[in-house]
C-alpha positions as CSV (number, residue, x, y, z in Angstrom):
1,X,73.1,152.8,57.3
2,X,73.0,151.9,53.5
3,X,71.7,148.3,54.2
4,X,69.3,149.5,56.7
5,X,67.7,152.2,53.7
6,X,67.7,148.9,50.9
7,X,66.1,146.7,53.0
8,X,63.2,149.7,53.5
9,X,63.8,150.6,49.8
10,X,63.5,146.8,48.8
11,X,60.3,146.3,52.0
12,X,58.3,149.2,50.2
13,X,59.1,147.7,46.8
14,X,57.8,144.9,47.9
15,X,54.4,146.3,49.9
16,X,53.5,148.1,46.2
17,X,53.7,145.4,44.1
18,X,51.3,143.1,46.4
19,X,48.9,146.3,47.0
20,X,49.0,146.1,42.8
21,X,48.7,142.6,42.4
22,X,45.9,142.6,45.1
23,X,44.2,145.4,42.9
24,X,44.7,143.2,39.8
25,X,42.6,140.4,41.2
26,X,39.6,142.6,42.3
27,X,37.3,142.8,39.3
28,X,35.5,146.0,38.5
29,X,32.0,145.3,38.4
30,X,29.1,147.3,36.5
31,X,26.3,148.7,39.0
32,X,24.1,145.6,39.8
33,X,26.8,142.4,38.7
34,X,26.9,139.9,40.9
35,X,30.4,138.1,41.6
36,X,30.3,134.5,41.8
37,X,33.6,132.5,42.6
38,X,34.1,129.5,40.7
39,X,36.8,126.4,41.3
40,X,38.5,124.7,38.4
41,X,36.3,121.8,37.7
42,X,37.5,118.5,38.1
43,X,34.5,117.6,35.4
44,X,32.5,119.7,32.9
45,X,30.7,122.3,34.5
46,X,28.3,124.6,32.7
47,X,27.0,127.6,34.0
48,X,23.2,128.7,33.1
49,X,22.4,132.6,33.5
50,X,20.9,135.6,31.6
51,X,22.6,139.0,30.3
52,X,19.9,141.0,31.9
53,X,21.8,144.5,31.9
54,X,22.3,145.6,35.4
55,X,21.4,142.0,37.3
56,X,24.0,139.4,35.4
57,X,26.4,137.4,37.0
58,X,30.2,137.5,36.4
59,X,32.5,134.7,37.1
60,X,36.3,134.4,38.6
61,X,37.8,130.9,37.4
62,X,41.4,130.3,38.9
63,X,43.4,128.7,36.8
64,X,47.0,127.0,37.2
65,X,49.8,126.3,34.6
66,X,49.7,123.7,32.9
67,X,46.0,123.2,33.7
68,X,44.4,122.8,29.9
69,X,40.9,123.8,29.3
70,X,37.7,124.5,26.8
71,X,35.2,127.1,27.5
72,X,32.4,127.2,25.2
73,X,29.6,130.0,25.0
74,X,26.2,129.2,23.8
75,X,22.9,131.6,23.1
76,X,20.4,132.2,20.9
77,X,20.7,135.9,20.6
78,X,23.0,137.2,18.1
79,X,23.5,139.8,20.8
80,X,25.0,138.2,23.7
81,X,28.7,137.6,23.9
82,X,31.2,136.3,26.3
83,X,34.7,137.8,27.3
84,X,37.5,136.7,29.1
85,X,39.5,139.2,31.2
86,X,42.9,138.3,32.9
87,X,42.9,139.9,36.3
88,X,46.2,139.3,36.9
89,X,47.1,141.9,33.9
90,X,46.7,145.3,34.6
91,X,45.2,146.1,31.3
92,X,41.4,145.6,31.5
93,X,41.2,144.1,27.4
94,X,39.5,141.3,27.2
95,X,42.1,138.2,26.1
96,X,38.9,136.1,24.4
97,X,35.7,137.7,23.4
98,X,33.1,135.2,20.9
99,X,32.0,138.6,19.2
100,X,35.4,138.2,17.2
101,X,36.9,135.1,18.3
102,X,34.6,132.6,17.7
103,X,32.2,131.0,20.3
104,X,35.0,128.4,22.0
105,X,38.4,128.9,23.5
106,X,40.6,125.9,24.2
107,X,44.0,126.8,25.7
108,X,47.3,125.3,28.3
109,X,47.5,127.5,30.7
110,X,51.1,129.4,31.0
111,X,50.9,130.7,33.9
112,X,48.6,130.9,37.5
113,X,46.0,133.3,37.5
114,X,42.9,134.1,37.6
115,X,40.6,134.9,34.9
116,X,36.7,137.3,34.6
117,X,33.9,135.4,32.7
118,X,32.0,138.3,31.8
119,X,29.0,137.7,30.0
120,X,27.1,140.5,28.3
121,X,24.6,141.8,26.4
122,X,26.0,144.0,23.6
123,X,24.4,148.1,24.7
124,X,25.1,149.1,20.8
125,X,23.0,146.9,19.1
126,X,19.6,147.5,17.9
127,X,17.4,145.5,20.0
128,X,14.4,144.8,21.9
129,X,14.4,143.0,25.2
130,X,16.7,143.7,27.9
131,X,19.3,140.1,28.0
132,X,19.0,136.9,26.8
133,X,19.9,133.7,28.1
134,X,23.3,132.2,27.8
135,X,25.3,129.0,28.9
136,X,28.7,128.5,29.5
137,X,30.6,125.2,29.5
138,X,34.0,125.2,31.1
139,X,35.9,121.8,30.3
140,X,39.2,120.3,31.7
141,X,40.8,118.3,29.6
142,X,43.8,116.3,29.1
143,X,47.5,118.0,28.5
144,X,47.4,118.1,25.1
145,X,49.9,115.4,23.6
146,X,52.7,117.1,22.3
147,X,53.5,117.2,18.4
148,X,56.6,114.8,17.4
149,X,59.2,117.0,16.1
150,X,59.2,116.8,12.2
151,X,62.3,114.8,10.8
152,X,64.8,117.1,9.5
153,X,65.6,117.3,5.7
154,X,68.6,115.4,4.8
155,X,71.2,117.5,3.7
156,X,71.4,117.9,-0.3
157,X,74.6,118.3,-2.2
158,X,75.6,122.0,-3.2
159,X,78.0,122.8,-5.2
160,X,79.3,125.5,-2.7
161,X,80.6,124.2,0.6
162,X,79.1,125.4,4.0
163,X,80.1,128.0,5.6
164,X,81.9,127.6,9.2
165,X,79.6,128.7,11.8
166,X,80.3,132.3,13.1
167,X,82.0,132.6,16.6
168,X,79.8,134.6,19.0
């Protein structure tokens, strides 16, 4: 009787956490976005739209560890930004936004997900016009090389010996 109320314990256990990681992966959209699914490139692909509030276009990228990657956002308007959103997180902050991290993010992937290009045009700004255009460039690039390990200081003579290391 016990196994038989684990395995239903560990089924339903197992039922929530795919409904939730389901949920994760379904974006939230403002009224009038328009999803568009993207594939990681196998060359540098940009992406041409315009922040026009209510009509833009958001973008899921799936990305895959190890996979490493540039994605550069270009406008004229000092009022159009870019964020990044993990979906598989269930916090909706943006990981990368150019209104505070600069206008490029280049990154290794850690782990498989997929990520929200959201580009916007900031509502609390003074402004006329309703968007501006925007580009995005999303770039695959090589692993990068890993850094050599610095050579370790040779040891220099002390007038106190070392002590033993401490058992554990």
């Amino acid at each position: 009787m016990k196994d038989h109320s684990v395995r239903t314990l560990i089924a339903a256990a197992a039922l929530f956490l795919l409904t939730v990681s389901a949920m994760a992966q379904t974006p939230q959209l403002d009224p009038g976005e328009k999803l568009e699914k993207l594939q990681f490139p196998a060359v540098t692909m940009q992406l041409k739209g315009w922040t026009k509030f209510g009509n833009g276009h958001v973008y899921t990228l799936p990305v895959r560890a190890g996979q490493h990657l540039r994605i550069s956002f270009s406008t004229k308007s000092k009022f159009a930004f870019l964020a990044i959103f993990d979906l598989s997180k269930p916090d909706d902050e943006a990981f990368f936004g150019t209104d505070e991290d600069g206008m490029s993010f280049e990154t290794t992937i850690k782990e498989n997900a997929t990520w929200l290009l959201r580009p916007y045009y900031s509502k609390v700004s003074p402004r006329r016009g309703l968007g501006a255009p925007f580009s995005i460039l999303i770039e695959p690039l090589a692993a990068a090389p890993r850094q050599p390990e610095p050579p370790a200081e040779p040891e220099r003579p002390s007038l106190f010996p070392k002590a033993p290391p401490k058992p554990q």
